[in-house]
SETOR-855035 format. One line per field, with one value per atom (N, C-alpha, C, O, CB): atom name; x, y, z; residue number from 1; residue in three letters. Coordinates in Angstrom, 2 decimals, m for minus. Glycine has a CB too. Layout:
BEGIN
name [CA/...]
x [X/...]
y [Y/...]
z [Z/...]
resi [NUM/...]
resn [ALA/...]
END
This chain:
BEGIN
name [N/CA/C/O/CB/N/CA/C/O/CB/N/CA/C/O/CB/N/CA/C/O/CB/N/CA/C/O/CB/N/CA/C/O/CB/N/CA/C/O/CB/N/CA/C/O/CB/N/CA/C/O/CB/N/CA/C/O/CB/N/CA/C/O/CB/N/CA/C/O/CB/N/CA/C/O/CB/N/CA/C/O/CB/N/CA/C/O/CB/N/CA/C/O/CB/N/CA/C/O/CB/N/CA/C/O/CB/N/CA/C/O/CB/N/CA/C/O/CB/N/CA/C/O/CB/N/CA/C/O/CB/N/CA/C/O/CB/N/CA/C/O/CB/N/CA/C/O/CB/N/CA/C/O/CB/N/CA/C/O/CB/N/CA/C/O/CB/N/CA/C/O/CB/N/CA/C/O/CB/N/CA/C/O/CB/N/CA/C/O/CB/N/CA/C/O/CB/N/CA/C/O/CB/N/CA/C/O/CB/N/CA/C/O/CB/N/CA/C/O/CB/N/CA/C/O/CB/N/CA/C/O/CB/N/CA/C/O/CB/N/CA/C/O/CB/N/CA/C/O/CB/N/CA/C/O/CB/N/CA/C/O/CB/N/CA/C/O/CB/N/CA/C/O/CB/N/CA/C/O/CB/N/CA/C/O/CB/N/CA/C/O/CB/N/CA/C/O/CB/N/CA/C/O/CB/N/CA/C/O/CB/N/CA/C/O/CB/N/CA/C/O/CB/N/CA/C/O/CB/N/CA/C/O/CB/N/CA/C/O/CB/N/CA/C/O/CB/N/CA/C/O/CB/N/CA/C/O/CB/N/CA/C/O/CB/N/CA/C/O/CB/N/CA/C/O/CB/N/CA/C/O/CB/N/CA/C/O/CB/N/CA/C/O/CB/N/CA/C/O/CB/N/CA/C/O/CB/N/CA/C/O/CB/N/CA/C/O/CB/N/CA/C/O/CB/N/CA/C/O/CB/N/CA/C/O/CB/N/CA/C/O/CB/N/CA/C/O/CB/N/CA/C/O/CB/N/CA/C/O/CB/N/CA/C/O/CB/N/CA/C/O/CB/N/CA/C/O/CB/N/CA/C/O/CB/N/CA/C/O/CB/N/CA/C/O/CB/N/CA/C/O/CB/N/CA/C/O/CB/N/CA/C/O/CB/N/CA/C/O/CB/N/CA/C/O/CB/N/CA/C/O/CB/N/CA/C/O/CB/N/CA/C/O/CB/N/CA/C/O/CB/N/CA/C/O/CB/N/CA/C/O/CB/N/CA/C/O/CB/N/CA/C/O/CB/N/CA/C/O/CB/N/CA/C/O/CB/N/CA/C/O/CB/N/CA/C/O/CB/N/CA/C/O/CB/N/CA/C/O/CB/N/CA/C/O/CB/N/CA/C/O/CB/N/CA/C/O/CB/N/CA/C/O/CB/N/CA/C/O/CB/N/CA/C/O/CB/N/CA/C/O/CB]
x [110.78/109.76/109.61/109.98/108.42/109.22/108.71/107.63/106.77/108.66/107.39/106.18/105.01/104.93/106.28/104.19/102.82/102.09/101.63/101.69/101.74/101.16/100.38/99.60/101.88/100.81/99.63/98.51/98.66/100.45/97.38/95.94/95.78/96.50/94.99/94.76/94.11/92.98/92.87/94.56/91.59/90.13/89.77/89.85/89.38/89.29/89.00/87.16/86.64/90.39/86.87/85.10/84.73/85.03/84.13/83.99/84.04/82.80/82.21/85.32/82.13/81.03/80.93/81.70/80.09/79.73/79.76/79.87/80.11/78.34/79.69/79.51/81.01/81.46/78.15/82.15/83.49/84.28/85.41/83.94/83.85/84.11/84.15/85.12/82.34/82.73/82.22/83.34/83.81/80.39/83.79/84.64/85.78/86.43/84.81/86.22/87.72/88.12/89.24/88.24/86.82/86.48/86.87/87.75/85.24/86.01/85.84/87.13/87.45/85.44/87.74/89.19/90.48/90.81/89.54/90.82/91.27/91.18/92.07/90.66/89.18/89.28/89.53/90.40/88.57/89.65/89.90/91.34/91.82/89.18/92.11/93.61/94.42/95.62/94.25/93.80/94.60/94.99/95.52/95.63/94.63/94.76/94.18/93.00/95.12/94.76/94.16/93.96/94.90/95.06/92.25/92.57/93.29/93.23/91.71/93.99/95.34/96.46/97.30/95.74/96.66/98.11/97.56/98.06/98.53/96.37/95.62/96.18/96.91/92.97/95.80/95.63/97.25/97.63/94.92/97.73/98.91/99.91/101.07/99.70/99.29/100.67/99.99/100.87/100.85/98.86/98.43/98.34/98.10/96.94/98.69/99.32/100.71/101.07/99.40/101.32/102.74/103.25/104.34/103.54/102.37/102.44/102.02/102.66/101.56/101.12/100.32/101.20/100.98/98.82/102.37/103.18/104.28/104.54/103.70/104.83/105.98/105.39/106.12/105.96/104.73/103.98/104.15/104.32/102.56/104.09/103.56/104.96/105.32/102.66/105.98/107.39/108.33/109.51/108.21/107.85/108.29/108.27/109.19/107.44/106.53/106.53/107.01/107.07/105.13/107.28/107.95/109.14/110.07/108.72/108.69/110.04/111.50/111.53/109.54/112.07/113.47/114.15/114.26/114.58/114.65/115.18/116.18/116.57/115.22/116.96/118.34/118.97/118.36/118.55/119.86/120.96/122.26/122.83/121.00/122.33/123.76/124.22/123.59/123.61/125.86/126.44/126.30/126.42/128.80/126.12/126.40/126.61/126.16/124.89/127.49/127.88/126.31/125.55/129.80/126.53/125.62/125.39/124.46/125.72/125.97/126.46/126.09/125.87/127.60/126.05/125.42/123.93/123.37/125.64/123.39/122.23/121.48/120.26/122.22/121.73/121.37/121.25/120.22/123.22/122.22/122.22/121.38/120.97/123.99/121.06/120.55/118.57/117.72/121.34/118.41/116.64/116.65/115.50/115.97/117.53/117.80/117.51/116.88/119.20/117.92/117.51/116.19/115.20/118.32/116.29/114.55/113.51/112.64/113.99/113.60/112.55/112.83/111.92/112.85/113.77/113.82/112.85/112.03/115.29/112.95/112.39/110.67/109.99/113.23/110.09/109.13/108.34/107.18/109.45/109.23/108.86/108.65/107.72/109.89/109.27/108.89/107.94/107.25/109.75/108.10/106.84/105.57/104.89/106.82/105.00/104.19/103.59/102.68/104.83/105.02/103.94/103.98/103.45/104.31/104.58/104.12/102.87/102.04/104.95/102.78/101.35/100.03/98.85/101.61/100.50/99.73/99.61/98.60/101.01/100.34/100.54/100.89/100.52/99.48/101.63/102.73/103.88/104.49/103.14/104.44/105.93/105.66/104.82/107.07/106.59/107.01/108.14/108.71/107.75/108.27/108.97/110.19/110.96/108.84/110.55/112.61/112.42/113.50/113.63/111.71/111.97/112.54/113.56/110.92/111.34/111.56/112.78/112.98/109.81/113.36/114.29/115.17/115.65/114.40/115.57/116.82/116.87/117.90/116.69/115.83/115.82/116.58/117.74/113.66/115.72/116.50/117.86/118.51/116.10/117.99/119.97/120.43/121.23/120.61/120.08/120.54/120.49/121.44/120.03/119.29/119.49/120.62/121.47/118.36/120.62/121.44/123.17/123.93/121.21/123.19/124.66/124.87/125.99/125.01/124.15/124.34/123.96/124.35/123.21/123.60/123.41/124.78/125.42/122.58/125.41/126.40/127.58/128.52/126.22/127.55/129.05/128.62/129.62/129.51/127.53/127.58/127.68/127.86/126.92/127.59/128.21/129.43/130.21/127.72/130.05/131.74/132.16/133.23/132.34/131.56/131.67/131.90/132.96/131.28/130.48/130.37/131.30/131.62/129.68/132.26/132.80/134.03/134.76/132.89]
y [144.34/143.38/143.38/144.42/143.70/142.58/142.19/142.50/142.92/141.08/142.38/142.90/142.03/140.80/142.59/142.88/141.99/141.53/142.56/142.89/140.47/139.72/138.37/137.88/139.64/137.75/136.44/137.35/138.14/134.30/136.67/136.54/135.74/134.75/136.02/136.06/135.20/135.70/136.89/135.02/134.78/134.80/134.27/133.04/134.24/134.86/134.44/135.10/136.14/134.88/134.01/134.36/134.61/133.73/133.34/135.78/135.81/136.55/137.21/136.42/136.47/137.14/138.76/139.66/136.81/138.80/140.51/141.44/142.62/141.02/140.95/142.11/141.95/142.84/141.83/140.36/140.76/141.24/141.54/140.26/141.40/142.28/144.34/145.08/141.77/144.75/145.99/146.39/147.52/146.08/145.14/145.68/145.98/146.98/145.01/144.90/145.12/146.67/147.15/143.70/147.23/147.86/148.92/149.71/147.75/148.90/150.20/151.17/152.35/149.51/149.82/149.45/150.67/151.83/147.22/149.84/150.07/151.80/152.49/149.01/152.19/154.04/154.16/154.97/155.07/154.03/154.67/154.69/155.79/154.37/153.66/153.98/154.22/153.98/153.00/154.66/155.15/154.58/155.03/155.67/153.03/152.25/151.74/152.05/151.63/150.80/150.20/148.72/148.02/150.42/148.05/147.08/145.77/144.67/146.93/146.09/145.39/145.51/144.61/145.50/146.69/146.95/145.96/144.96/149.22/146.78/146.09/143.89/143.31/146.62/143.40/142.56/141.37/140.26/143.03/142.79/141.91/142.28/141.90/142.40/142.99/143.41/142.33/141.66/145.50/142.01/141.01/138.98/137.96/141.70/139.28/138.10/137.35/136.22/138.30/138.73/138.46/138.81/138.59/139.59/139.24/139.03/137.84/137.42/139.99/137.04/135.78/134.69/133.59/135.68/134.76/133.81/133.86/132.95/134.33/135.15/135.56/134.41/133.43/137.86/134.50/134.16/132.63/132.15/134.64/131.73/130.93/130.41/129.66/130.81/131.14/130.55/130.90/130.58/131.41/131.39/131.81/130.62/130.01/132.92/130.30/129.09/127.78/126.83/128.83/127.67/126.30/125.90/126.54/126.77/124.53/123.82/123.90/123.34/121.62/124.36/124.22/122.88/122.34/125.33/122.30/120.63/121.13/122.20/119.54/120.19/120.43/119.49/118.43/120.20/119.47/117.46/118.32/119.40/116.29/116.71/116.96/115.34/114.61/117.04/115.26/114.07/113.02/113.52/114.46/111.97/111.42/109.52/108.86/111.89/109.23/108.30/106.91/106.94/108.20/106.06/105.22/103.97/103.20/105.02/103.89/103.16/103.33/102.52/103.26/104.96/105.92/105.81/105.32/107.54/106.35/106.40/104.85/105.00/107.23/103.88/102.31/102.59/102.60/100.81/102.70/102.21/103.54/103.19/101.92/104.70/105.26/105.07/105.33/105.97/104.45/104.24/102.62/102.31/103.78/101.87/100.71/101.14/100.37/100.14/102.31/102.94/103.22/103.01/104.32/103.72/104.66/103.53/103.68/105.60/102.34/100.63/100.68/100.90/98.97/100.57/100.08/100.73/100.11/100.51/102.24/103.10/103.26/103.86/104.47/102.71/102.72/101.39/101.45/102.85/100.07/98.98/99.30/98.76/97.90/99.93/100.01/100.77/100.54/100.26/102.06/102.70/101.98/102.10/103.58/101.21/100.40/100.08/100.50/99.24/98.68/98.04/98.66/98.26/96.56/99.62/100.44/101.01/100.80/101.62/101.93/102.45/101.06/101.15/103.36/100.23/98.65/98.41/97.89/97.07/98.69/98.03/96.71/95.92/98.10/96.44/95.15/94.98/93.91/94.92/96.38/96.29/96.61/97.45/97.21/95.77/96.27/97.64/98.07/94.90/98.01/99.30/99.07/99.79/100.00/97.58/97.22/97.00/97.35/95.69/96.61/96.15/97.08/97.10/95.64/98.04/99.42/100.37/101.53/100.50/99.90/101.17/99.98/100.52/101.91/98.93/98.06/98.55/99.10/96.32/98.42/98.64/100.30/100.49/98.66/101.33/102.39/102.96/103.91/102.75/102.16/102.00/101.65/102.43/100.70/100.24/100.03/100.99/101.04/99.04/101.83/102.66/103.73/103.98/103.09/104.25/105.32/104.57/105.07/105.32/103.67/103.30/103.12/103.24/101.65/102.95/102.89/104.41/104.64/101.60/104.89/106.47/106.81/106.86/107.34/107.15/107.40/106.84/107.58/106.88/105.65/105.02/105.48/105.27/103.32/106.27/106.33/107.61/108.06/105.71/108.78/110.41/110.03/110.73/111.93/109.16/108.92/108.68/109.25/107.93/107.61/107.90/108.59/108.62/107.78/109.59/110.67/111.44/111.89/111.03/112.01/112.68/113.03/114.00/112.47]
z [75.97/75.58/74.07/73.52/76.25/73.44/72.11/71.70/72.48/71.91/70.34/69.56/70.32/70.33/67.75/70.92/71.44/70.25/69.76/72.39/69.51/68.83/69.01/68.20/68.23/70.53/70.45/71.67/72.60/71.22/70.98/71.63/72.75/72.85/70.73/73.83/74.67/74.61/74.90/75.94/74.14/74.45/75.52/75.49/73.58/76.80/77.87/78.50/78.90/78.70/78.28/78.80/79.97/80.77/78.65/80.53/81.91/82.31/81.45/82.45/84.17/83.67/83.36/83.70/84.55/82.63/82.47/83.77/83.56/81.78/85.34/86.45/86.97/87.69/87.79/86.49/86.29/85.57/85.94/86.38/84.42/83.05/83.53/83.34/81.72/84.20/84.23/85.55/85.57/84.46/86.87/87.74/87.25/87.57/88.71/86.20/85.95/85.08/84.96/84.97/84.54/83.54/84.12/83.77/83.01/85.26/86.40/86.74/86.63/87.94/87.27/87.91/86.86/87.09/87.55/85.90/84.89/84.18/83.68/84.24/84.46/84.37/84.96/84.64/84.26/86.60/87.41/87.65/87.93/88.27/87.60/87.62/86.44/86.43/88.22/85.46/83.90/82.96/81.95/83.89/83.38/82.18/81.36/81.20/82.25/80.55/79.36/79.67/80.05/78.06/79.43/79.92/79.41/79.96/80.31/78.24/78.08/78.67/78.61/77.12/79.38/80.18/81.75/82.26/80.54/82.13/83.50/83.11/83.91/83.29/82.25/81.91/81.96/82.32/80.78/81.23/80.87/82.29/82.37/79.13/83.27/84.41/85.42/85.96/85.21/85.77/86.63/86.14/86.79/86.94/84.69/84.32/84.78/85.11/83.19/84.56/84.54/86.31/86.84/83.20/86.72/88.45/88.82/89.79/89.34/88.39/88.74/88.27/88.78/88.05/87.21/86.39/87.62/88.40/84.62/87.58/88.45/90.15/90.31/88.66/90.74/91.78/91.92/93.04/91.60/90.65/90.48/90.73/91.63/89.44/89.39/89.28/90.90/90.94/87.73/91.79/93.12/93.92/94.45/93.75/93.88/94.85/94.29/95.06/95.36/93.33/92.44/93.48/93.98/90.57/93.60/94.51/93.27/92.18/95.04/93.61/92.76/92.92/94.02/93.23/91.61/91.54/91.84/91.39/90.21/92.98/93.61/92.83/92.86/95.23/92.21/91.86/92.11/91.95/89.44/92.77/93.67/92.83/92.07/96.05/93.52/92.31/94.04/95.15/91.14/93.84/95.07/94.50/93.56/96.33/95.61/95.06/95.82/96.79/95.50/94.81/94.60/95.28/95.05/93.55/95.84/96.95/98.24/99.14/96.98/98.16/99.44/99.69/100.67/99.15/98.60/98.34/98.23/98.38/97.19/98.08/98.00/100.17/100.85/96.94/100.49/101.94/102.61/103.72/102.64/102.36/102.59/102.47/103.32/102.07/100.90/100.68/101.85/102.15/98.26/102.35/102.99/104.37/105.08/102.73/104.84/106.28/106.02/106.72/106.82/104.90/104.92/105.14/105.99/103.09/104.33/104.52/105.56/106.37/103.82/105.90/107.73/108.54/109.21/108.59/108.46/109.33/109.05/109.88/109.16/107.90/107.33/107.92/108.34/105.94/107.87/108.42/110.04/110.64/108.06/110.51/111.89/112.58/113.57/112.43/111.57/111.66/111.56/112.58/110.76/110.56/110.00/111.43/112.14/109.05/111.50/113.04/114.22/115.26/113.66/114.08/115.52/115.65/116.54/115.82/114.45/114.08/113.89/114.23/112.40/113.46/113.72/115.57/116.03/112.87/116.14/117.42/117.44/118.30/118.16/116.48/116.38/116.91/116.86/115.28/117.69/118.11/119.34/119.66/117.41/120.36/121.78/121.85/120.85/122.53/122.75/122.85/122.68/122.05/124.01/123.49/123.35/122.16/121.69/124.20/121.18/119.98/119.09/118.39/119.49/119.37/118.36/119.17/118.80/118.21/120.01/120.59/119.98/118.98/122.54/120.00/119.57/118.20/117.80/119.67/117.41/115.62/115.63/115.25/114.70/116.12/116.17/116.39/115.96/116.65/117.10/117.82/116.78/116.25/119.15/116.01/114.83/113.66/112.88/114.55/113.50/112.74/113.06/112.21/112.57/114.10/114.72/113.91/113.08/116.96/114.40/114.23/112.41/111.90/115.23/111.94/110.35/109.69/108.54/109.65/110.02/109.83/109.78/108.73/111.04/111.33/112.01/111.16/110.86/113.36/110.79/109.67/108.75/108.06/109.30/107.64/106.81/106.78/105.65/106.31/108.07/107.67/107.97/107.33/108.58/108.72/108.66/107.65/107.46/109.36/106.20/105.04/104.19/103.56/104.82/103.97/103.68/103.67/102.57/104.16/105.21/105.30/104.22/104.41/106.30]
resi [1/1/1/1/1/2/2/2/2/2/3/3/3/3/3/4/4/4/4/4/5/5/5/5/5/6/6/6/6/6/7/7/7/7/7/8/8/8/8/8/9/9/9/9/9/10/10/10/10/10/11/11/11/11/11/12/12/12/12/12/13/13/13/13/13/14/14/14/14/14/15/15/15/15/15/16/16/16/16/16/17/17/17/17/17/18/18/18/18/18/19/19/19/19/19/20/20/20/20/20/21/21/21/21/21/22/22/22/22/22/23/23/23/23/23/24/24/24/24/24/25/25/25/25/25/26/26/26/26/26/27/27/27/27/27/28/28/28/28/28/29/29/29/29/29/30/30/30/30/30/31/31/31/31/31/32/32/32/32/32/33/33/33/33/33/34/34/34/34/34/35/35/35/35/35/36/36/36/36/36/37/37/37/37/37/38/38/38/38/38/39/39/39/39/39/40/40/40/40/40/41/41/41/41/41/42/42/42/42/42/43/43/43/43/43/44/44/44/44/44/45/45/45/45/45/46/46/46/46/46/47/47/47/47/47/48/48/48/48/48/49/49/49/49/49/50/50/50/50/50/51/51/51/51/51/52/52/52/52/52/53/53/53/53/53/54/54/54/54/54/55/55/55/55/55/56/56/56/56/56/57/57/57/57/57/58/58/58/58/58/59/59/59/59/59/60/60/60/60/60/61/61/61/61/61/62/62/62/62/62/63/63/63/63/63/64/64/64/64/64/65/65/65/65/65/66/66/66/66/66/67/67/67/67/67/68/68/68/68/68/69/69/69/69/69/70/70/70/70/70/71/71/71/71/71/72/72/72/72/72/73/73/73/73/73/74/74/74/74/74/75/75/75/75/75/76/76/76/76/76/77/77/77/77/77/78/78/78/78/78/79/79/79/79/79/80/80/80/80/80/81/81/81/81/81/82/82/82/82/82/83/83/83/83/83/84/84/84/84/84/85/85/85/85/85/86/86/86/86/86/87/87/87/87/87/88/88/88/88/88/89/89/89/89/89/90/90/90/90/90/91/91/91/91/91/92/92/92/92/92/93/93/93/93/93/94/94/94/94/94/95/95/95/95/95/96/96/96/96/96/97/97/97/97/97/98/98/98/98/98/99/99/99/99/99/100/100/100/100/100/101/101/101/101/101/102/102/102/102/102/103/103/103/103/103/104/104/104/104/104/105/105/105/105/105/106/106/106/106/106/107/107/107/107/107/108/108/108/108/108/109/109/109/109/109]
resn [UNK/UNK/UNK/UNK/UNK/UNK/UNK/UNK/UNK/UNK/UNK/UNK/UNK/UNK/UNK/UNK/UNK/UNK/UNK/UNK/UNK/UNK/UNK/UNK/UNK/UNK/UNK/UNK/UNK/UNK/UNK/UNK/UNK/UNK/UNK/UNK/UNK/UNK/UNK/UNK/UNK/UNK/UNK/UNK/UNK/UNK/UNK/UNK/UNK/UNK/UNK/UNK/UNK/UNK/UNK/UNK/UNK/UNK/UNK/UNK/UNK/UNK/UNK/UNK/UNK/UNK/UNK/UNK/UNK/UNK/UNK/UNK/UNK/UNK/UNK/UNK/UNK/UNK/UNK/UNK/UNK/UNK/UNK/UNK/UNK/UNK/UNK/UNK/UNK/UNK/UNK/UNK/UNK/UNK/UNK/UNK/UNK/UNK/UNK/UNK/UNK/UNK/UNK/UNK/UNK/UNK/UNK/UNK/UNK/UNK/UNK/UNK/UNK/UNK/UNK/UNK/UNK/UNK/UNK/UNK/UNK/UNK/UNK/UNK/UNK/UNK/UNK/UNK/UNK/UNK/UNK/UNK/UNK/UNK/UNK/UNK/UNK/UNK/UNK/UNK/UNK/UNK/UNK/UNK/UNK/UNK/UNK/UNK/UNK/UNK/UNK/UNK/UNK/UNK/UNK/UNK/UNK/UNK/UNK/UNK/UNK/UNK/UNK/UNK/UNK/UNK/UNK/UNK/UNK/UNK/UNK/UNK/UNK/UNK/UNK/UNK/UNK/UNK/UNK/UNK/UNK/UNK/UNK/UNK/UNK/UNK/UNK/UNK/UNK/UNK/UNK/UNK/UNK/UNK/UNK/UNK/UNK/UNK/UNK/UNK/UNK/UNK/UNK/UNK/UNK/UNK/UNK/UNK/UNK/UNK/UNK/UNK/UNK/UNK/UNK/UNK/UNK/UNK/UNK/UNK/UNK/UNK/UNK/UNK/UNK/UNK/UNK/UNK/UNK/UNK/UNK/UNK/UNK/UNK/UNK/UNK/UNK/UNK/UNK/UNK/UNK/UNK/UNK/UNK/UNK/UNK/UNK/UNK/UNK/UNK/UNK/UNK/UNK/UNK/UNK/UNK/UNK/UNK/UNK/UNK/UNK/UNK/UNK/UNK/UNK/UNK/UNK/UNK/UNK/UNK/UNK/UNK/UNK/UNK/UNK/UNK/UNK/UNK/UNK/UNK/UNK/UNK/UNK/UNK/UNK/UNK/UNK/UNK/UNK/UNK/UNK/UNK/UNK/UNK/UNK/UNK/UNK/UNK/UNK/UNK/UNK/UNK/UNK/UNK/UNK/UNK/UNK/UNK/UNK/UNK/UNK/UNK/UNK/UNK/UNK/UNK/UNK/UNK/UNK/UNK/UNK/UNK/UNK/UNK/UNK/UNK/UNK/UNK/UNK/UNK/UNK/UNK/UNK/UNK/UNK/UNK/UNK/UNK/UNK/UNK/UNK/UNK/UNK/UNK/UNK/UNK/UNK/UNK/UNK/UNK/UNK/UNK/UNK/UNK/UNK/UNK/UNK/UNK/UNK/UNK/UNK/UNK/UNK/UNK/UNK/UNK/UNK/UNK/UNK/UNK/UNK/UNK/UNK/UNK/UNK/UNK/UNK/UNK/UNK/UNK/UNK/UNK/UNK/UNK/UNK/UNK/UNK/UNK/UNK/UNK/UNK/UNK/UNK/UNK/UNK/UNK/UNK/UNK/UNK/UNK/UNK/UNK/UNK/UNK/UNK/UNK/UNK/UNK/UNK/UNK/UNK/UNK/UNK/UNK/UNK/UNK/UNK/UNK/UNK/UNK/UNK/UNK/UNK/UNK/UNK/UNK/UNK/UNK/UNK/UNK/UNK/UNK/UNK/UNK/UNK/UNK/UNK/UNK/UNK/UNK/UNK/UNK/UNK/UNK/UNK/UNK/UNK/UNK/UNK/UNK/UNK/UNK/UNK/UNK/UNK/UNK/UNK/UNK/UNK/UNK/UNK/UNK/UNK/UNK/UNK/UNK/UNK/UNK/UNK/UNK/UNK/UNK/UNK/UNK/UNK/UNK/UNK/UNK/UNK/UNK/UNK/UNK/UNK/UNK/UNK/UNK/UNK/UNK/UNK/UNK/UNK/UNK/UNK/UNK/UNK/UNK/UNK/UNK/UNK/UNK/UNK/UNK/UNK/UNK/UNK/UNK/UNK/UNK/UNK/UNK/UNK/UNK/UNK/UNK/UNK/UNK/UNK/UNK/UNK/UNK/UNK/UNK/UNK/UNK/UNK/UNK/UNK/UNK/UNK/UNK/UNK/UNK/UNK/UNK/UNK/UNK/UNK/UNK/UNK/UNK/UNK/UNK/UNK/UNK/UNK]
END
């Protein structure tokens, strides 16, 4: 680690001040060490649950016919959740989805 040199002023109340205080005699430390090891556990914690950005290269063409399924499947959702669609309707649209899915992991492949 590096020369410790930046500051943090942080206001807090005095009966959480006297626990952390407590804390700190009682397990041998300093409450700068106390301070700076539950920081850097709480950072660590933070950078853990972070969704990680995946990029992958994919061709563009793919992805166009792919957000094109997704409207589809969104539109049907819609009026179903509306009670706008009959059941053959929405099982015909789905078939259709099924089969353009299906040519496009044959693509893919």
């Amino acid at each position: 680690m590096g020369k410790k040199t930046a500051v943090f002023f942080v206001r807090i109340e005095p009966e959480l001040r006297e626990r952390i205080v407590n804390y700190c005699n009682e397990a041998g430390l300093t409450l700068s060490e106390f301070l700076r090891a539950g920081l850097d556990r709480a950072v660590q914690k933070i950078e853990r649950s972070r969704p990680r950005q995946i990029v992958h290269a994919a061709d563009p063409e793919l992805v166009r016919e792919v957000a094109r399924i997704g409207n589809n499947l969104n539109q049907i959702a819609r009026r179903v959740n509306a009670g706008d669609a009959d059941c053959r309707e929405v099982a015909i649209l789905l078939a259709g989805i099924e089969r353009d899915v299906s040519a496009l992991l044959e693509v893919a492949r």
